[in-house]
N, C-alpha and C positions, 0 to 999 in steps of 0.2 A: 504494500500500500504506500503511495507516496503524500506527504503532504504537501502543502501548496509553500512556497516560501513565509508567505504572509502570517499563517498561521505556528509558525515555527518559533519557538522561546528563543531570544535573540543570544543567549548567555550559554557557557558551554559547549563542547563538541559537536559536531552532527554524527546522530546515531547514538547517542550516550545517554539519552532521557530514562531509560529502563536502569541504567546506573545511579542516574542523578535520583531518579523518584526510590532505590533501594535504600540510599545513603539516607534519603529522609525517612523512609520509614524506620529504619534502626533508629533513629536517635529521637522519632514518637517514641518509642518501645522502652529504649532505655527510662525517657522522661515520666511515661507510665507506670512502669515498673519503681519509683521512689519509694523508699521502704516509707517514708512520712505517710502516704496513705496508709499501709498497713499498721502503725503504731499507734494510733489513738483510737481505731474501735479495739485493739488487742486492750488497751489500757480501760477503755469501757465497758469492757467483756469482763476483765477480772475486778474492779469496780461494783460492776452488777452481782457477782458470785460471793464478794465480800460483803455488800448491803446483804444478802438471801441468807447468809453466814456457812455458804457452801465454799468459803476457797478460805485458807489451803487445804485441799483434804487430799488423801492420793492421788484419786482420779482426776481432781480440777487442777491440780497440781503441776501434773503431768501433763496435762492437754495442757494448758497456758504455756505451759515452759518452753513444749514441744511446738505450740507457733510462736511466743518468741525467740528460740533459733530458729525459725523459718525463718522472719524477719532479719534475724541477726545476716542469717547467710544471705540474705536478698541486700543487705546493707554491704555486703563487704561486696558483692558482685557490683552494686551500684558505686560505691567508690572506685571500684576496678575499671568502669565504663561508664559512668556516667557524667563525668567533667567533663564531657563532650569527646568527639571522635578529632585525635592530632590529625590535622592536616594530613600525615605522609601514610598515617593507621587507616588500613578499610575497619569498616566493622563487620565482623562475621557472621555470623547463622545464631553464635550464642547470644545476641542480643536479642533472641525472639523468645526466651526462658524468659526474661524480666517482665515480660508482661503476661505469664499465667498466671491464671487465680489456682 
């Protein structure tokens, strides 16, 4: 399919849009993936179990703790990539883990 000149983003290579739109989508993904979303309902979740007077008990315990190292590990991935992509770094495939639920 060709495009018309007119309609062509005047920035960047020609041919490289399928590049240009991946580079953005990784660094939606990374900025999605901010563990700050996930730390304040984690904080309102054990909050809520402390009001009900069910946390600490084993099992509340355990789940809380076990999503805050989820979050722990999402936070050190996001320090790892998410100051932004350097210039000369692609970003890889792994930045599309930081934005599962």
């Amino acid at each position: 399919m060709q495009v018309p000149a007119a309609a062509r983003i005047s920035s960047g290579e020609l041919n490289r849009g399928w590049t240009m739109a991946k580079s953005l989508l990784g660094s939606e993904r990374i900025m999605i993936g901010s563990p700050r979303l996930a730390r304040y309902p984690l904080q309102l979740l054990r909050d809520l179990l402390k009001a009900q007077g069910r946390f600490p008990t084993p099992s509340s315990g355990f789940a809380v703790d076990e999503l805050r190292l989820d979050v722990d590990d999402l936070g050190a991935f996001f320090v790892a990539h998410g100051r932004g992509p350097a210039p000369w770094r692609k970003l890889g495939p792994e930045v599309s883990i930081s934005s599962c639920g």
